[in-house]
C-alpha angles and dihedrals in degrees: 000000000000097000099035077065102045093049086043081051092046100046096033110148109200111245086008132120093277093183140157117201115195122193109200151131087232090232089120113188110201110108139227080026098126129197094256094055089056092045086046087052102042105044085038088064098034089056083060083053104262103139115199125210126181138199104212121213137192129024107267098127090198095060095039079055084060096051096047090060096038093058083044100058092043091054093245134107123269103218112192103223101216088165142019096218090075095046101101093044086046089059100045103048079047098049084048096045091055090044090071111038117116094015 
């Protein structure tokens, strides 16, 4: 997620789609990495005007829980991924939606 931020921040085109799309199953495993430090980053971001969307895999609710606030926070959607058959048509219409927003 870092370094998803640091290229977005890198690359940011003013009044463009500045997005970040995470694919996960939202069972991170790095540890001593708490909630709040995810919500201070992201919003921090999302307030420069990097927007963060997930696909969210697997079934853990806890941890789908976790996603949904995370894209929240980061003023994207959150898209539950049940099969991968839908997954292409998933990105594009999300890439589209957050095109458009605020336009």
């Amino acid at each position: 997620l870092n370094t998803a931020y640091d290229l977005a921040s890198e690359e940011f085109i003013t009044g463009g789609n500045n997005q970040i799309i995470l694919a996960t199953d939202g069972e991170f495993s790095e540890k001593n990495v708490t909630d709040e430090f995810y919500r201070q980053l992201i919003t921090g971001y999302a307030v420069k005007g990097i927007k963060l969307s997930i696909l969210g895999f697997g079934v853990n609710e806890k941890a789908i829980d976790r996603m949904k606030k995370m894209s929240a926070y980061g003023e994207g959607s959150y898209i539950h991924i049940g099969s991968e058959k839908y997954i292409k048509d998933v990105l594009i219409n999300e890439v589209k939606a957050m095109s458009f927003m605020g336009r």
